[in-house]
DRENTORKE-726757 format. One record per residue (C-alpha): z, y, x negated; residue number from 1; residue in one letter. Coordinates in Angstrom, 2 decimals, padded with zeros to 5 digits. Each point is the difference from the previous one (the first is absolute). Layout:
REM residues N
<mivex><pz>Z</pz><py>Y</py><px>X</px><num>NUM</num><residu>a</residu></mivex>
...
This chain:
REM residues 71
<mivex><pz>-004.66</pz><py>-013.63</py><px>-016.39</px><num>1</num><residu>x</residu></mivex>
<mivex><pz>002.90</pz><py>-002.65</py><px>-001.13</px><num>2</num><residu>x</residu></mivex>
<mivex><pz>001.72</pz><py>-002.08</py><px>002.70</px><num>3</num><residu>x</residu></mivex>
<mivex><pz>003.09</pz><py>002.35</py><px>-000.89</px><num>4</num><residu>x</residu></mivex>
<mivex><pz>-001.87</pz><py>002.80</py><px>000.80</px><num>5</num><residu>x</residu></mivex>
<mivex><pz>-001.56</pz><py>-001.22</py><px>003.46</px><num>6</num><residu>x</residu></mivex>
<mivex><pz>003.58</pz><py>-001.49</py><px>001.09</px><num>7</num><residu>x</residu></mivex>
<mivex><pz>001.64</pz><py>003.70</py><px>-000.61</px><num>8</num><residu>x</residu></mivex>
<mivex><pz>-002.65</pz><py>001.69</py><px>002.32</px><num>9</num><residu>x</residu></mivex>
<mivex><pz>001.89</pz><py>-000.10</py><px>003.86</px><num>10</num><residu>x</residu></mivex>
<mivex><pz>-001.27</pz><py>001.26</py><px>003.21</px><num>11</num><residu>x</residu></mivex>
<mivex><pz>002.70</pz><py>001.21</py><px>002.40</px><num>12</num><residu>x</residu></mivex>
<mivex><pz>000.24</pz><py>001.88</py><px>003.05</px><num>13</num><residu>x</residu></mivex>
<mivex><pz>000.60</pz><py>004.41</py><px>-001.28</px><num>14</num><residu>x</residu></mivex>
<mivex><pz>003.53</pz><py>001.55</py><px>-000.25</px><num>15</num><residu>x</residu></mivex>
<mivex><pz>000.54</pz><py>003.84</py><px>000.76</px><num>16</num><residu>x</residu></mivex>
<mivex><pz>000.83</pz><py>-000.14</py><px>-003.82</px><num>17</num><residu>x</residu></mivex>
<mivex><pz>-003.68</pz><py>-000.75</py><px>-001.03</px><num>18</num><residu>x</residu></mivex>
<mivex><pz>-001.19</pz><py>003.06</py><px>002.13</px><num>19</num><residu>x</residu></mivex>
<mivex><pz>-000.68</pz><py>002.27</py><px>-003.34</px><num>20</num><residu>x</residu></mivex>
<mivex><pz>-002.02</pz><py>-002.94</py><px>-001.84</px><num>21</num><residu>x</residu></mivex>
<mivex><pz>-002.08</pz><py>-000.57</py><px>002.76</px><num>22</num><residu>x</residu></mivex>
<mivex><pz>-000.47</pz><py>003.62</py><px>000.73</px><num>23</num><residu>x</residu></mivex>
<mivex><pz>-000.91</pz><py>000.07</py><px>-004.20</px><num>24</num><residu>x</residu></mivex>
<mivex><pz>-002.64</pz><py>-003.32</py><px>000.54</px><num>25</num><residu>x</residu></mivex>
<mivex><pz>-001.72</pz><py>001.39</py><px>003.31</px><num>26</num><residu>x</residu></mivex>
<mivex><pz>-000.11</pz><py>003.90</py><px>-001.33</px><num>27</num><residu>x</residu></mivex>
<mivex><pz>-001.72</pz><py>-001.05</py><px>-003.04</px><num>28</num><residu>x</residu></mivex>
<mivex><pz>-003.03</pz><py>-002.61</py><px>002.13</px><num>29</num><residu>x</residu></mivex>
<mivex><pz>000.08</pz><py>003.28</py><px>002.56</px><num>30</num><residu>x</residu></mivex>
<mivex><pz>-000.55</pz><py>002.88</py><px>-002.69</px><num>31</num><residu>x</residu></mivex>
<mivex><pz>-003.42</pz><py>-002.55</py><px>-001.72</px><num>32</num><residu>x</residu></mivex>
<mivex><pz>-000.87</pz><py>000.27</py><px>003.81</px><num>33</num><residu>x</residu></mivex>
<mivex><pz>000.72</pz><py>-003.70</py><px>000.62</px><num>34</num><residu>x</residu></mivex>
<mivex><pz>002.98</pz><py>000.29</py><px>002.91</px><num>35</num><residu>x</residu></mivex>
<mivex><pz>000.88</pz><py>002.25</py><px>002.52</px><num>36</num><residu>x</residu></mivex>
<mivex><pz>002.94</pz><py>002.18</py><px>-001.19</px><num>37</num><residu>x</residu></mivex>
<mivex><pz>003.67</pz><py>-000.86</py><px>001.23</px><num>38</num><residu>x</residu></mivex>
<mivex><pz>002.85</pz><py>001.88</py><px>-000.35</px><num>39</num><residu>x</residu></mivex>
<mivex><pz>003.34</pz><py>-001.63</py><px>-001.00</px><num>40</num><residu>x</residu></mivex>
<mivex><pz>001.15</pz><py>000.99</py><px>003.74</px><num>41</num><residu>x</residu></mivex>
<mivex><pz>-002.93</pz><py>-002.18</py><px>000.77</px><num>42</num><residu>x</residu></mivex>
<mivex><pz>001.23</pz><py>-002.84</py><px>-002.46</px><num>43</num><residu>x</residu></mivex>
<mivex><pz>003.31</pz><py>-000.05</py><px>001.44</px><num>44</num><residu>x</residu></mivex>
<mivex><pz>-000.71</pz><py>000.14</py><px>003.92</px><num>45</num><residu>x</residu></mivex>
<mivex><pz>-002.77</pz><py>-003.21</py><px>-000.55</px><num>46</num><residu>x</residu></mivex>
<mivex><pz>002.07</pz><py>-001.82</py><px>-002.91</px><num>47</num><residu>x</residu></mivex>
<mivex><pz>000.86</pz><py>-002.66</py><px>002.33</px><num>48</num><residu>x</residu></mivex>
<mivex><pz>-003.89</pz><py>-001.10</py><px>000.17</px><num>49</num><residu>x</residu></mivex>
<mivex><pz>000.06</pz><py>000.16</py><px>-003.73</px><num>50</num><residu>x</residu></mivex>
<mivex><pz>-000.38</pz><py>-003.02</py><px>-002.80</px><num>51</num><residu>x</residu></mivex>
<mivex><pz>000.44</pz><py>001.15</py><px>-003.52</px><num>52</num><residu>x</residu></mivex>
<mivex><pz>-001.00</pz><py>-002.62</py><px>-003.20</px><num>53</num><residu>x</residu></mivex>
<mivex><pz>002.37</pz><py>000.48</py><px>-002.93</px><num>54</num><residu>x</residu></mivex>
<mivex><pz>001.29</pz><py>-000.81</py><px>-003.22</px><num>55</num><residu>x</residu></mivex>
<mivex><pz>003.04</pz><py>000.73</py><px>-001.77</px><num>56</num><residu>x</residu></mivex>
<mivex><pz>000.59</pz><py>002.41</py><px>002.32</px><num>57</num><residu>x</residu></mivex>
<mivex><pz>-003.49</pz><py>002.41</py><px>-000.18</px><num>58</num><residu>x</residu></mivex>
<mivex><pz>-002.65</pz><py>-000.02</py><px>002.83</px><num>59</num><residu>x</residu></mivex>
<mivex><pz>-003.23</pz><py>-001.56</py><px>-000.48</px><num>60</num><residu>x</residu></mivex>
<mivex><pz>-001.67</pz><py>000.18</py><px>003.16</px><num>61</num><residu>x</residu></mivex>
<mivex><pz>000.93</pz><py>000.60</py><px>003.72</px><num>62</num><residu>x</residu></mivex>
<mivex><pz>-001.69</pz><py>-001.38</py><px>003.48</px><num>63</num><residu>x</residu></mivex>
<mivex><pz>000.82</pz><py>001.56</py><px>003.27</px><num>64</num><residu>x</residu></mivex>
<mivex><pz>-001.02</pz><py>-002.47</py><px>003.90</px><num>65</num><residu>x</residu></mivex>
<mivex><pz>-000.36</pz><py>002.60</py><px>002.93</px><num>66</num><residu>x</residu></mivex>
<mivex><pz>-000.33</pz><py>-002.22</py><px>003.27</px><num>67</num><residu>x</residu></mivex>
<mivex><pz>-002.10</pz><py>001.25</py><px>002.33</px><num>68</num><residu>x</residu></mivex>
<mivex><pz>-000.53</pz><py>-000.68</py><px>003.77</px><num>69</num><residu>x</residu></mivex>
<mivex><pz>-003.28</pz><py>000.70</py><px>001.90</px><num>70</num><residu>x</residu></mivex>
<mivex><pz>000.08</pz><py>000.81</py><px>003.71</px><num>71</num><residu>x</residu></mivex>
């Protein structure tokens, strides 16, 4: 991969507007059996806990953090 190439790949917190290419990027791991299906409803109601890596504007790859406390 050229340095051009590596500099236009961003990660960056998810926007309600990249709902439908992360529902496209998770459906597709979840029907080979890889991920737990998500609906876009899903998508949208967690986005905030979503990091998306891009370039020129297409998803490449997506993380999600849940936090969570033990009592």
């Amino acid at each position: 991969m050229s340095a051009a190439a590596i500099n236009a790949v961003r990660v960056r917190p998810a926007r309600a507007k990249d709902v439908r290419g992360l529902y496209a990027l998770i459906r597709h791991y979840s029907d080979l059996g890889i991920l737990l299906p998500r609906t876009e409803q899903d998508l949208l109601q967690a986005i905030d806990n979503f990091r998306v890596i891009s370039s020129k504007g297409k998803i490449l790859a997506c993380a999600v953090l849940h936090f969570t406390l033990r009592r």
